[in-house]
Structures are given as C-alpha cells and as structure tokens.
C-alpha positions as CSV (number, residue, x, y, z in Angstrom):
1,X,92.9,54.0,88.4
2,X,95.3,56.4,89.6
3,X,94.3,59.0,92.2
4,X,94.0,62.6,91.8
5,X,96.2,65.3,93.1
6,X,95.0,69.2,92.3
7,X,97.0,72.3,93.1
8,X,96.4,75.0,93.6
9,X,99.5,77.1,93.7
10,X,97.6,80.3,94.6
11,X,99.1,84.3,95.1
12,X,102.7,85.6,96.5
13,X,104.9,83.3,97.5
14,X,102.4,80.2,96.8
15,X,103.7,79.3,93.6
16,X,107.2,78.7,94.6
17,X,106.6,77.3,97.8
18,X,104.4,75.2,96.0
19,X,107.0,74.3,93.1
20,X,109.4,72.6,95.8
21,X,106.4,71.0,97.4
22,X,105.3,69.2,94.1
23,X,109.0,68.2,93.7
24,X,108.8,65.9,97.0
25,X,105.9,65.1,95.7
26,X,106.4,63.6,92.4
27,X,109.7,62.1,93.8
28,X,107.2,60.4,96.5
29,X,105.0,59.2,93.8
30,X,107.7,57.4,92.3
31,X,109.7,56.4,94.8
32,X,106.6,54.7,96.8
33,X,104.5,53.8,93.9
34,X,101.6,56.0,95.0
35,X,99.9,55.7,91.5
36,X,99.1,59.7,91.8
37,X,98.2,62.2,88.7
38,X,98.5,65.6,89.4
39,X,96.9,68.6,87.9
40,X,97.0,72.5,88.3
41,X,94.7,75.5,88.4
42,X,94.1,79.0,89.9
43,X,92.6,80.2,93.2
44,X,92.8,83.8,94.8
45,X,94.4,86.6,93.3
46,X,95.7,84.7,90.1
47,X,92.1,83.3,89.8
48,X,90.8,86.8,89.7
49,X,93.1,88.2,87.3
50,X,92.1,84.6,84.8
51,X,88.5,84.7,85.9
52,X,87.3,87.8,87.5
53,X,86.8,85.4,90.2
54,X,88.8,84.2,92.9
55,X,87.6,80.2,92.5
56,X,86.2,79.7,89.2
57,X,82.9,77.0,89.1
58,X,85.0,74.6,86.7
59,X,87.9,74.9,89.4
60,X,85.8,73.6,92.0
61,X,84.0,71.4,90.3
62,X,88.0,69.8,89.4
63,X,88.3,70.3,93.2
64,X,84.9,67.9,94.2
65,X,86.1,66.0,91.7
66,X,90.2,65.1,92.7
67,X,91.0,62.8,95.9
68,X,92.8,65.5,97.6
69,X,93.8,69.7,97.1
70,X,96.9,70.7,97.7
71,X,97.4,74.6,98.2
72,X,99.8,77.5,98.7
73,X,97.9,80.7,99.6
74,X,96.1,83.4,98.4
75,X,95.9,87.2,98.7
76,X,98.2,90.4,98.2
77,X,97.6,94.0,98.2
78,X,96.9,93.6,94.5
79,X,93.7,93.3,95.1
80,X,93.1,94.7,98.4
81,X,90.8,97.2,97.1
82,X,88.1,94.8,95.3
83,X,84.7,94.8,96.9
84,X,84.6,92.0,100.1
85,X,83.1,89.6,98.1
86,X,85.4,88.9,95.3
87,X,88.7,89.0,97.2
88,X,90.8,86.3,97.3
89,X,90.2,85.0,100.5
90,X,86.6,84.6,99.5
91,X,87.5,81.9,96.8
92,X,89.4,80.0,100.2
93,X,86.7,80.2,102.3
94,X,84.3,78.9,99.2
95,X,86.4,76.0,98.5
96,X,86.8,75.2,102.4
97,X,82.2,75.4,102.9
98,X,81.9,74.0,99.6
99,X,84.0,70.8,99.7
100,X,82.5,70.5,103.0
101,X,85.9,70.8,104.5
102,X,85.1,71.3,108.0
103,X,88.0,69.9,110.2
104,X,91.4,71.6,110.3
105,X,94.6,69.7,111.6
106,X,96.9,72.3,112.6
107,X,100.0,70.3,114.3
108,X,102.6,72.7,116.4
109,X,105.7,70.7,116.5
110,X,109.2,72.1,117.6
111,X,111.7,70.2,115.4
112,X,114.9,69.6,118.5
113,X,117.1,71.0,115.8
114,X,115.0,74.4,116.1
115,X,114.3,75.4,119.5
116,X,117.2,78.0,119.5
117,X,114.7,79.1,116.6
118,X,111.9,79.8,118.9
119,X,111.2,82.8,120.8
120,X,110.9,81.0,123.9
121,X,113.2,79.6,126.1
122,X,114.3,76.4,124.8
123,X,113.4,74.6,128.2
124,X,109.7,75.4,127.8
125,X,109.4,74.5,124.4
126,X,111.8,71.6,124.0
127,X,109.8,68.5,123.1
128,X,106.6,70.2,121.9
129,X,103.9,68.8,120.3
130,X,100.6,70.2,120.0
131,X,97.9,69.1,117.8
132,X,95.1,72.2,117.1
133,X,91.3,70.9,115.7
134,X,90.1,74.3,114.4
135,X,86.4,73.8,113.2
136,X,86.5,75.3,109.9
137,X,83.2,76.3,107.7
138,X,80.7,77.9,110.6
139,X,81.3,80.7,113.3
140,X,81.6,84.3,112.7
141,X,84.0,83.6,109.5
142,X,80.3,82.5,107.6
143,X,77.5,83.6,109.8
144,X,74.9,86.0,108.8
145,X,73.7,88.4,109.0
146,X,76.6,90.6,108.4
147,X,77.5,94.1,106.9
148,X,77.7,97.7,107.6
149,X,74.8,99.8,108.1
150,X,74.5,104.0,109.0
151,X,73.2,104.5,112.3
152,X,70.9,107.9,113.1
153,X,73.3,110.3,112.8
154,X,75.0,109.5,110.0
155,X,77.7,107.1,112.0
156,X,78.4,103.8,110.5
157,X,78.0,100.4,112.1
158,X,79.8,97.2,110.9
159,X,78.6,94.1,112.3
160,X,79.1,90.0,112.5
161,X,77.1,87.0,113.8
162,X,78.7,84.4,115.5
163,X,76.3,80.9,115.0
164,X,77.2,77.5,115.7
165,X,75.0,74.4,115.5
166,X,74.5,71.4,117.8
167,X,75.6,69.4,114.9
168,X,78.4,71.7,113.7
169,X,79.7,71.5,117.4
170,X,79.5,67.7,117.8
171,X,81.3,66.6,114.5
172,X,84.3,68.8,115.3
173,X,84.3,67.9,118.8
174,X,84.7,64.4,117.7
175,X,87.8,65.0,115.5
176,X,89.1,66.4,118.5
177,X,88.2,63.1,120.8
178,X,89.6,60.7,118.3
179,X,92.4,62.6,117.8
180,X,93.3,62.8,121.5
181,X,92.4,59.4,121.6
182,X,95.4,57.8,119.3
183,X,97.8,60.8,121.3
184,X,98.7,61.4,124.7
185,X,94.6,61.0,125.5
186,X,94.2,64.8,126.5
187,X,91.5,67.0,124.9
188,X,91.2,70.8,126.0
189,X,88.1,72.5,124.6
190,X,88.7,76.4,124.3
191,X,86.0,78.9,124.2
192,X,84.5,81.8,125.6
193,X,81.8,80.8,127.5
194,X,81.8,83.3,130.3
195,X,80.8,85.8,127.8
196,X,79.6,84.4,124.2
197,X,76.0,82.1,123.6
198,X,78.2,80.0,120.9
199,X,80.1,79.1,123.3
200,X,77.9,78.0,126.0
201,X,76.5,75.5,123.2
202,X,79.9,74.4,122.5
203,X,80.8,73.7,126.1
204,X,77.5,71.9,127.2
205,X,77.9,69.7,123.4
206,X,81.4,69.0,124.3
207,X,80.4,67.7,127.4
208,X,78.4,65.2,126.3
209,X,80.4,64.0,123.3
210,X,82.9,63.4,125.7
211,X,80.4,60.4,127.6
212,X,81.5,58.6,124.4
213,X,85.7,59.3,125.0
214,X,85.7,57.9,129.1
215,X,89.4,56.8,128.2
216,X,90.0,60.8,127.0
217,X,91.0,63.4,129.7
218,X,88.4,66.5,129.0
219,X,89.5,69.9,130.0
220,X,87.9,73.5,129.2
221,X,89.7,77.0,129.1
222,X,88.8,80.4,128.2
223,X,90.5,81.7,124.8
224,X,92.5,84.3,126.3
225,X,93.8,82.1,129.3
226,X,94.7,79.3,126.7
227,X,96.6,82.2,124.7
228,X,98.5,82.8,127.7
229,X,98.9,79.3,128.6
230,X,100.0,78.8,125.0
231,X,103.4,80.8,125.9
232,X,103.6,80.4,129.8
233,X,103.8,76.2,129.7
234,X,103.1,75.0,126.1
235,X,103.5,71.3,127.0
236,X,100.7,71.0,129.1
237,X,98.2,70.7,125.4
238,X,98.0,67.7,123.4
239,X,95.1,68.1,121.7
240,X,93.1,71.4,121.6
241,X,89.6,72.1,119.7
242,X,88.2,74.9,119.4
243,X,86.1,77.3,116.7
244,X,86.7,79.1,113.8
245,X,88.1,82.3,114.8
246,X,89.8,80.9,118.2
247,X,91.7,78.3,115.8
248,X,92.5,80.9,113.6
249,X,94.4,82.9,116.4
250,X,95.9,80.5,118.6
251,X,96.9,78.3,115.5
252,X,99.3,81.1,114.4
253,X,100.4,81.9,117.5
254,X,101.4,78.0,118.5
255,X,103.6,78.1,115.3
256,X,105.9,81.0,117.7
257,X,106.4,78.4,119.6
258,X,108.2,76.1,116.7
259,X,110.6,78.8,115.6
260,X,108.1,80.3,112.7
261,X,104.5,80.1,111.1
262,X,107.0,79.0,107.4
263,X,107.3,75.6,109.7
264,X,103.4,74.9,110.2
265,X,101.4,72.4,107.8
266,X,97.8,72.0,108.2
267,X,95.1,69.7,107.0
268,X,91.8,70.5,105.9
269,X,89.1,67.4,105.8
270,X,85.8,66.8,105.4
271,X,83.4,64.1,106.9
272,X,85.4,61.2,105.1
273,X,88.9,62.1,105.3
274,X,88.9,64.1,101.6
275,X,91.0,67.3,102.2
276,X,92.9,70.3,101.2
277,X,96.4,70.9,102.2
278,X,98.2,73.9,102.9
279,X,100.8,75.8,105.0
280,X,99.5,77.6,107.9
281,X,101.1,80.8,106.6
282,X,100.1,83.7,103.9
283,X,101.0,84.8,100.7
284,X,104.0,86.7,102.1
285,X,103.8,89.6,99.4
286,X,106.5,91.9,100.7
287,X,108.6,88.7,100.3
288,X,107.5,87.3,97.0
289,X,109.5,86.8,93.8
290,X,112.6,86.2,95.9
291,X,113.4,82.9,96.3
292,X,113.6,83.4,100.4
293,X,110.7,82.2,101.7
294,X,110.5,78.9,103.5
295,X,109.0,75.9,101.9
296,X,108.8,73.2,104.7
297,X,105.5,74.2,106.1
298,X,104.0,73.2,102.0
299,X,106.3,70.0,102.0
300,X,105.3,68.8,105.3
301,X,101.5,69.1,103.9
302,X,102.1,67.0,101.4
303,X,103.1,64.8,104.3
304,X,100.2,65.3,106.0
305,X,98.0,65.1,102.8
306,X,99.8,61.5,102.6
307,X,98.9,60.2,106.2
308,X,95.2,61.4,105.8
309,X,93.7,61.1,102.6
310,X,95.8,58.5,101.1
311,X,96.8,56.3,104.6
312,X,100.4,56.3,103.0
313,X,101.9,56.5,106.4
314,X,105.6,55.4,105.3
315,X,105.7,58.2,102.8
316,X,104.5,60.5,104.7
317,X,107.4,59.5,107.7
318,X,109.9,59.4,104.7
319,X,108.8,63.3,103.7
320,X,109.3,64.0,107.3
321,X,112.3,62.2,108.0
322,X,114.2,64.2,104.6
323,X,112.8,67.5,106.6
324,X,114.8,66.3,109.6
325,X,117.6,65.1,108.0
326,X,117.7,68.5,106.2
327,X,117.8,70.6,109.6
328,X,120.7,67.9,110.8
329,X,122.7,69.5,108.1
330,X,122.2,72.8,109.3
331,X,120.3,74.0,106.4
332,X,117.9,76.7,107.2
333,X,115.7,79.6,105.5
334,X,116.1,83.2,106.8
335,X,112.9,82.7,108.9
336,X,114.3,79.9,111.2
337,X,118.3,80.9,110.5
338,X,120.6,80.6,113.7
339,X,124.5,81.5,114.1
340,X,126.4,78.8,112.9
341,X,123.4,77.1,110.1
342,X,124.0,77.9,106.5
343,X,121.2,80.3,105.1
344,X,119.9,78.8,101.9
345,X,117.0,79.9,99.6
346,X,113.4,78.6,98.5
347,X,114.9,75.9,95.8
348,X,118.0,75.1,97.9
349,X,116.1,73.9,100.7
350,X,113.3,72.1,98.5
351,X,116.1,70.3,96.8
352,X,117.8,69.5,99.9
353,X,114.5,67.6,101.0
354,X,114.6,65.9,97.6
355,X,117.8,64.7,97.7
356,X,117.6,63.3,101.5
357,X,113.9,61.6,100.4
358,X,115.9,60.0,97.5
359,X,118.5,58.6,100.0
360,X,116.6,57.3,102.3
C-alpha cells in the first residue's frame, strides 16, 4: 500500500517553491523506490478564495488521513483585512492543533559554502549547527481568553493569555532530551522565568524530565540573553527548547546566522512522528510571481519529511547532498548571492538539485 504524501502548496510564493520541491520529490520516489502517492489541495489565502475558509473540513480530514503534509506558506495582504478568525494563518495554526502537531524541528545549519552569506563574521558562524525544538500548539499563540475590550473611558484594551500545561511542557521537553541525546548531548531550555508564571512551570518540569537524560547536559537561559547569545557565540547551542512564541522568534533569527530564512526547513510532528513540512519562511508577497525566490528551505523539508516520518534516511542525505553539490557549483538565489556565484532563479535552482540527485 503505497504511502501518502499531501501538499499543500499554500499563498505567495508557496506554490512555486513548492513546484521545485515536489520535483525532488517525485525524482526521490523513483529513484529510491519510496512507494509514495501524492496528492494536492488548498490552505490559506487560496483556501479562502475556494472555500471562504482558510482550511476546508474535507482538507483536513485528507490531512488526518495522508502519512505526512508537505507545505509552502500562507498569507498576503490580500486578505489582510478579513476578520482575525478567517485569515490565513488561522487555517495553519488549525491544521498544526488539529493534527496534534505539537513538536517543531527547526535545524539552523550554515552550509561552509555560505558563510560569506551570513551577516556574521564567518569565524563565529563557520561550522554551525543548531537544532531549535519549538513547542508548537499551546502558549499565547492558542490560549484564551483573548480579545479586545473598551476600558471606562472609551480606550481600548487588547489582551492575550499565555497557558502551558504540566503535560504540554513535559512532551516537548522530551523531544528536546532525545534530540540532544543522539547530538552533541547539550540541551538549553529558554524561558522567561524571572518574569512569566509559564515559565516558572516550564523551568521546574524541565528539571525533572531531565532526571531521565543523566547522559544530557541541561542548561537554562533567559529569552533575551539566548537572543543575544544567538549572535555573540552561536556555537555554544546544540539543541535548544523552548515555547511557542520564543521558538517563533529565535527560530527566525538563527536562520541570520545561515545566510537567510529561504535556507531553513522545519519539521512539524505529532506524538508518533506524523508531521507537516515546511520552510521556515513566509509567503514572500512583495516577491511572488517572479521566479526569484529561493526554494532550498522547501527541498530540504522534503528531506527532513524523509528522515522523520518515513525513516528513509539515505534519501533524505541524497536530497541533502544535491543541495550541497548545488552550492559547490556556485549556484545561488538572490537571497544568499555572493560576488563571484552565478545568480539563478526559482526553477534553475530546483532543477539544479534535480539534476545533481539524479547523478548521484
């Protein structure tokens, strides 16, 4: 019975991001005999404009239903103006709580062929690789109550709640141990714990998760010294865990350190290693419709999408080796171009990845 593949191309520059990613793909498929049927639908914006929804019930009912999602992203100033609940972003954070996806794998990794790319000096980023655990369906991006109310005197008041469970806490924390664990056996947990309630709970359930990891080093730092750290000495993280919103930020910050957010993959997963896969970047809409943008981040979640829900771990190093093989021949998008690289667009480089994957 062959396993299956939905995608989920999504707004802006998703769909042709997503049309060089399903090209590794199917070559993948073939190549490896991965036995894999794919089939598409519509999330976000598009969904809205086929549905009046952004995530349709009989898309995610296809999405509980295939053995892994593969998405591009969602969002645009198309729709900017729709009431909160019916913007595209709502139909990713549905299909994330939903499918129960509740661990994100957000890898920073400076390819040596790229650290002229990066914004840092090459000495303090050369050789990075940083593995974020963003917990991914509680915190402040879910919690209730929330909303805007009028305060006496007419003034309004917008307000969010910030909950985490023992539970929620001790599952991500986990992913974060056995990570770290099959790595360089370093875990920093980040919070805010001088200051926030969640994250008093999150230090004190960290702490005794880690009675289970005595082969793990355990470390804990304040968000906004771990954003500092993040630029000052990169290399000191391995593994870092950490909540919704603090993932969110420091995620997209880390890929700086790789040259640019178009290089980041990022895996979504749920208690049994089902997940969604997707770039760590937007929809790009001032970018859209050019054939510029950069498609590795979507290829190399296909690779991770490969290595986690399918344990196809030669594929996956195959679809990373191409990428590399692809940046040995000096092939770059405008996002990570250099002096002396050729500048190439969207297709180029997705054909370029094909025809290395083929060859090797």
């Amino acid at each position: 019975m062959s396993k299956q593949i939905l995608i989920l191309p999504g707004d802006g520059i998703g769909p042709e991001i997503m049309a060089e990613a399903v090209k590794v793909l199917e070559l993948a498929n073939d190549k490896f005999q991965l036995g894999f049927s794919l089939s598409h639908d519509v999330i976000g914006g598009a969904a809205i404009d086929k549905h009046g929804v952004p995530l349709a019930d009989e898309t995610l009912e296809r999405a509980r239903k295939a053995d892994a999602v593969l998405l591009g992203a969602v969002g645009g100033p198309k729709w900017d103006k729709l009431e909160r609940d019916i913007r595209p972003e709502r139909g990713l954070l549905k299909i994330r709580s939903q499918l129960g996806l509740f661990a994100n794998l957000r890898p920073a990794i400076l390819y040596p062929q790229l650290a002229d790319a990066s914004s840092l000096k090459p000495e303090i980023v050369s050789g990075l690789d940083i593995l974020i655990v963003r917990e991914l369906t509680g915190g402040i991006y879910f919690g209730a109550p929330r909303g805007t109310r009028e305060l006496e005197g007419g003034e309004r008041q917008s307000y969010d709640t910030l909950p985490y469970s023992e539970s929620e806490i001790r599952r991500i924390a986990r992913v974060g141990f056995d990570m770290a664990r099959v790595r360089g056996k370093k875990l920093c947990s980040v919070d805010k714990a001088n200051v926030l309630a969640s994250s008093q709970l999150w230090r004190e359930i960290v702490e005794e998760v880690a009675k289970d990891y005595p082969d793990v080093e355990l470390s804990h730092m304040y968000v906004d010294n771990a954003a500092m750290q993040l630029v000052r000495a990169p290399k000191q993280f391995d593994v870092m865990v950490t909540d919704n919103m603090f993932g969110d930020i420091l995620s997209d910050e880390a890929s700086m350190l790789t040259g640019s957010i178009g290089m980041l993959p990022s895996a979504s997963l749920d208690a049994n290693n089902k997940g969604m896969y997707e770039p760590c970047h937007g929809s790009a809409p001032d970018i859209a419709g050019q054939g510029i943008a950069n498609p590795l981040a979507t290829i190399l979640s296909v690779s991770m999408m490969l290595r986690y829900s399918f344990n196809q771990q030669a594929a996956a190093e195959a679809i990373e080796n191409a990428v590399s093989l692809v940046l040995d021949q000096g092939l770059r998008t405008g996002d990570i171009w250099s002096a002396g690289c050729s500048k190439v667009g969207t297709q180029e480089m997705g054909d370029a990845v094909v025809a290395a994957l083929r060859n090797l």
